[in-house]
N, C-alpha and C positions, 0 to 999 in steps of 0.2 A: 504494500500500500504506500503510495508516495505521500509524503508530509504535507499541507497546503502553505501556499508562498504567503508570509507573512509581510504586510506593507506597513509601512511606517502609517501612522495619523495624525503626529504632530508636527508642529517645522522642528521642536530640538531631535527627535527623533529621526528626523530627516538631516537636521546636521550634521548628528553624530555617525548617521550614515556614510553622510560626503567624506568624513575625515578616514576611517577605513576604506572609503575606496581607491583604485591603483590613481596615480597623480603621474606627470610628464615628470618632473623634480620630486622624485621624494624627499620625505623628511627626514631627519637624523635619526639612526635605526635607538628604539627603547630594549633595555634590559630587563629582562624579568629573573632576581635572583629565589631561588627555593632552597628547603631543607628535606631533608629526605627522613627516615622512619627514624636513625640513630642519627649524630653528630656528635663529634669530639670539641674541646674546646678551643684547638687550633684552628675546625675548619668553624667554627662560630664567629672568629676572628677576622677569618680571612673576609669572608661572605659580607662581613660588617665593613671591611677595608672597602673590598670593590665596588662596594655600594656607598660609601664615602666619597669613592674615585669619580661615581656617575650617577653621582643623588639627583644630576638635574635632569637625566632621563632614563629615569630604574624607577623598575618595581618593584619589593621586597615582601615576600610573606614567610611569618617567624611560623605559620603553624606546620607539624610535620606532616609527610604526606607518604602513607602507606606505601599506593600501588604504582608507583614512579618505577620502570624497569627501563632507561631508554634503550640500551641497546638489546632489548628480548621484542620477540613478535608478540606486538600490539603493548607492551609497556610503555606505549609512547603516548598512547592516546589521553592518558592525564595533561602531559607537556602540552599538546596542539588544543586540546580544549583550555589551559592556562594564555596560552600565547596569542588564543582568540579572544577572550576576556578581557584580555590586558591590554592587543593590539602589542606587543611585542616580537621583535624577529629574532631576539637574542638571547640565549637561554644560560643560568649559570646554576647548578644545580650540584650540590655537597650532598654526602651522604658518609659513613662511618661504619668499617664493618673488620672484620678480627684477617678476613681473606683481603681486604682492599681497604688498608688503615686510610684516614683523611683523605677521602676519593673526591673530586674536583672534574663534572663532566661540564662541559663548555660547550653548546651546541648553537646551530642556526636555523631559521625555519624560512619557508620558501610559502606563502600563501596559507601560510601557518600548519603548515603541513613540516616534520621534522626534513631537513635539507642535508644533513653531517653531524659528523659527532666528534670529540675529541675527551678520553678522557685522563686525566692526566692526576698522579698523587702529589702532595706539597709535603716536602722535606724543608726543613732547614729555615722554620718561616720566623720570621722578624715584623712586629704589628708596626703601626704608623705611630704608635703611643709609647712604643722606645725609642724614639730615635730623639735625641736635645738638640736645636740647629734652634737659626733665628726664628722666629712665627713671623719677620717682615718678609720672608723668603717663598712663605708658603703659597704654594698653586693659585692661581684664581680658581674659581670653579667656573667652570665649561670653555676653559683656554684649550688650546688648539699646543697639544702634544709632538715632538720630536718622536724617531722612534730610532732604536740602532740596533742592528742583529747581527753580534759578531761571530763565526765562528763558518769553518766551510761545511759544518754537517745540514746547515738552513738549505741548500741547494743539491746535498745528494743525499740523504735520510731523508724517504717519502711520509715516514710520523712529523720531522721536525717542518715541512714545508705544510704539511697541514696545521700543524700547533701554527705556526706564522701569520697563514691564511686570518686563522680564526682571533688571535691576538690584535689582527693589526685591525680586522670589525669589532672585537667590541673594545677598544680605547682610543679608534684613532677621533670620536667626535662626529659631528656634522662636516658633510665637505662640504669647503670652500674655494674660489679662483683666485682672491689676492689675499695674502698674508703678511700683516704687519708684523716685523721681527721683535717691537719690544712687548708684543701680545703674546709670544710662546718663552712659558715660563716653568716645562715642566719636560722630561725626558723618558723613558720608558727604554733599559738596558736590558735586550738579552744575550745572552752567551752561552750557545752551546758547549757544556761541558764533554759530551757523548753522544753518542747517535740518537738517545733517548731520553736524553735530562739537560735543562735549559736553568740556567741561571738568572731571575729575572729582579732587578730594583726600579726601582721609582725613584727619580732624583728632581731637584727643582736647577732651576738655571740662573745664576749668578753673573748678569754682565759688567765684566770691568774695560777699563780705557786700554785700546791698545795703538792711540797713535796713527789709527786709521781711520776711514769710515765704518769698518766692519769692526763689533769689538771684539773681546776676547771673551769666551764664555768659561765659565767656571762651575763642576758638578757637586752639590750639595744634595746626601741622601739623605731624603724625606721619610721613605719607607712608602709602605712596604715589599721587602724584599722574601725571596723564596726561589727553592728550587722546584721546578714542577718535572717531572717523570713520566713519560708517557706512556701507559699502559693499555688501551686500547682507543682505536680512533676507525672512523668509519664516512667514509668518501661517500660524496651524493652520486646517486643512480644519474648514469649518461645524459637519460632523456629527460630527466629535471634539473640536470644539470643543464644541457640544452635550453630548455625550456625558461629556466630564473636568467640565461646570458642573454636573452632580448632585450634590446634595446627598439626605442622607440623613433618610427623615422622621424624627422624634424621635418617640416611642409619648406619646400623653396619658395623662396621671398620671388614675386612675381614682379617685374618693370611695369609700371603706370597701373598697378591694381590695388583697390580700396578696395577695404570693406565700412558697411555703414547701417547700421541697427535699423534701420525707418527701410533703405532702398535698396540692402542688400549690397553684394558685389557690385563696385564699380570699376570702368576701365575707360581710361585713356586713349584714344588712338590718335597717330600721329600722320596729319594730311597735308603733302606741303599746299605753296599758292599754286591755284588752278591756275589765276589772269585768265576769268572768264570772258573780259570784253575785249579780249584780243583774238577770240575764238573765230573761224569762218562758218556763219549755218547757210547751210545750202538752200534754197530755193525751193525744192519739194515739202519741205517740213510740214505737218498738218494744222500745226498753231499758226505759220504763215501766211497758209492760206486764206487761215480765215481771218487773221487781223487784211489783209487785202481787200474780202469782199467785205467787211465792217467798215474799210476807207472808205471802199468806192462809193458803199452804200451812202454811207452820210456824205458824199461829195455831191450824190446825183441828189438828194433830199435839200442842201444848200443851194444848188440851183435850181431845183424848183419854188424854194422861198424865194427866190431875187427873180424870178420872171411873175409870178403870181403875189406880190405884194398886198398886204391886208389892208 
């Protein structure tokens, strides 16, 4: 039995529609973080860091959640009914368990359908609430982030170029086309340690004078820092992948055409000068004719008033 198509009835209803649906420009992708059935008190930390990192576009629910399986068939389907709720593309999901200490799955969704998965353990983790540095130094919130990935395993380790992928969606922000240099004020470090563990800090950026126009930049670690481990990750299917790489064609800007709300499309067309009255009309022409016999006429009706006077 098919469901019946539910239509909005009010205009917010109808707003709220327009904003879920697809746009030419979208917006800057939302984060939805979760807890899973257990958590330890490292990934409580963390979960509270990243969402520190992207309070001003996350969504965070403290309560836990049973039946979260993503990478098992159909354990997904709590995440894609959250990520519809929420209107989020970006999934950060903790869980705790005695086979996968402090587990850390970082996922993406495609039409809120799961897109990839990545999930990776946190060793070595460092909060944002150890680190002593100035508080004049600290981030703006929703400043537009550096990123640096050093290490050759980001280019031939097919786990580290997925963790990559997924790192550099949910912290690089909203994209932009022009960047003011004294607005990026924060750095995001990783370093491959090994083909499977990534060394990752948070630092802020410190410009001092160097004599030039460009200055010198200076790294001051903010926190927080961690090693993440990647322990299983999972590539989108071909034809959704396909399918999410469309791009939308842009319309070619037309020469001499308007558009205009009242008259519709409008166009220009370009006519040179005729120099009608230089033109030759021939003799035969049908309007000729007949301005001819309208001459004659009223010529012979003139001379019958000047022979026949009143």
């Amino acid at each position: 039995m098919v469901a019946a198509i539910r239509v909005p009835k009010t205009q917010r209803a109808r707003r709220e529609l327009l904003k879920h649906a697809p746009k030419l420009v979208e917006t800057s992708k939302k984060t939805l973080i979760l807890h899973g059935t257990k958590t330890s008190a490292v990934l409580n930390s963390v979960l509270s860091d990243i969402y520190h990192l992207k309070r001003d576009n996350a969504v965070k629910y403290t309560k836990k959640n049973d039946n979260i399986r993503p990478f098992e068939s159909g354990g997904e389907s709590s995440l894609e009914f959250f990520s519809l709720k929420t209107d989020c593309s970006l999934i950060v999901y903790g869980s705790h368990s005695k086979k996968r200490p402090n587990n850390l799955i970082l996922g993406r969704t495609y039409d809120h359908h799961i897109y990839d998965l990545v999930e990776v353990g946190v060793e070595n983790y460092k909060s944002m609430e150890s680190y002593v540095y100035d508080k004049k130094l600290a981030p703006k919130l929703g400043s537009k982030p550096f990123f640096a990935f050093i290490g050759e395993h980001f280019e031939s380790a097919e786990e580290l170029k997925h963790l990559k992928e997924v790192l550099l969606d949910l912290f690089r922000g909203e994209v932009v086309e022009n960047l003011n240099l004294a607005g990026v004020d924060r750095i995001y470090v990783c370093t491959a340690i090994s083909p499977t563990t990534v060394y990752m800090m948070h630092c802020a950026l410190r410009l001092k004078r160097s004599g030039t126009s460009i200055p010198r930049m200076e790294l001051v670690e903010v926190g927080p820092s961690m090693d993440l481990v990647v322990r299983r990750h999972r590539l989108p299917v071909e034809s959704l992948k396909k399918e999410a790489m469309k791009t939308a064609e842009h319309a070619k800007k037309m020469k001499n055409v308007t558009k205009d709300p009242v008259q519709g499309k409008l166009g220009k067309v370009y006519m040179p000068d005729q120099q009608v009255g230089k033109l030759t009309l021939a003799n035969d022409i049908k309007g000729l004719k007949r301005e001819r016999r309208e001459a004659k006429k009223n010529k012979d009706d003139s001379k019958k008033q000047k022979v026949n006077p009143e």
